[in-house]
N, C-alpha and C positions, 0 to 999 in steps of 0.2 A: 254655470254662469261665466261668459266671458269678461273679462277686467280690461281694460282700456290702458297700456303704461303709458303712463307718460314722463319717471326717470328712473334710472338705477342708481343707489345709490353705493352700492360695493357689488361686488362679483368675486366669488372667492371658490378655492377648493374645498370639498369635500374637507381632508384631513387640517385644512387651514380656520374652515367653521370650525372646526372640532378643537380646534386648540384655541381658536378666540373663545370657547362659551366653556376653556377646562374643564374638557373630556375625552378620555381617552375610547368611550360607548361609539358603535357603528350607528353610522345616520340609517334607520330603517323605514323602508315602505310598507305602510300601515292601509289593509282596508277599513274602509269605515263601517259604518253600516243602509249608508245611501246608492242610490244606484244615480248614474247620468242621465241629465234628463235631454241633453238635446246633443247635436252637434255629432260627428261622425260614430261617437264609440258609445251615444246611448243605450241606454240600458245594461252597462258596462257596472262593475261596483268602483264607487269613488275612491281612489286615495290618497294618502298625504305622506308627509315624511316626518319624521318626530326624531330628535335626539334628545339624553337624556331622561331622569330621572321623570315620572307626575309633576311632582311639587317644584320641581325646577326645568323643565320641559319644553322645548324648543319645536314648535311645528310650521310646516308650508306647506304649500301646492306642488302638486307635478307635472311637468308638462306632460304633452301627448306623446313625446318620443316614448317615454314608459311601455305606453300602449301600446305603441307601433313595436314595440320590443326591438327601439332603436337606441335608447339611454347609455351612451358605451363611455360616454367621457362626462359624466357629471359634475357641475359645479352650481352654486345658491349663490344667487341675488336676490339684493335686497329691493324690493319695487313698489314706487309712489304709481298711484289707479290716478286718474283725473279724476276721481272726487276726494283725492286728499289721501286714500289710506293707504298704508303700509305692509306688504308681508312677503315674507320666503318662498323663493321657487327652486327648486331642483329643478334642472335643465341640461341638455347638451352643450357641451361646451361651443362658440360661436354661433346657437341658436338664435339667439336673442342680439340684437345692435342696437346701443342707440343710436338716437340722430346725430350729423353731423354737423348739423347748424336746423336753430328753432328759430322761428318769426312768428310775429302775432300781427 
């Protein structure tokens, strides 16, 4: 499912997540148990990144550098979809820009 961003609202490192959600736990890539349904690396198994604990447990998405077994400088942002919602991306670092001026 593609997500449409439309802001970021932080950008951080790796070890910088990890010490805003006090934790010294590695951010891990997690398969799920979905496969992809469309877009270049269909039929790929999906996965996410999780830090922490279950009950206190921190997850996002991951971009396609992952796959491309491009992911070399990692960092999570946090990203508003245009329809309002919220969640974590692990991405390459300077992958993702926002805009530089928005007009409506």
């Amino acid at each position: 499912m593609e997500r449409n961003i439309k802001s970021f609202r932080n950008t951080m490192s790796v070890s910088a997540f990890r010490k805003a959600n006090n934790t010294e736990e590695k951010v891990q890539i997690v398969e799920s148990n979905q496969t992809l349904q469309d877009g270049p690396f269909k039929g790929r198994t999906r996965v996410f990144f999780a830090l922490g604990t279950p009950k206190g447990r921190k997850t996002g998405s991951v971009s396609h550098k992952f796959y491309e077994g491009t992911l070399t400088k990692p960092v999570i942002s946090e990203i508003e979809t245009t329809e309002g919602e919220w969640y974590f991306l692990i991405h390459q670092e300077g992958e993702l820009k926002e805009a530089v001026a928005e007009f409506e």
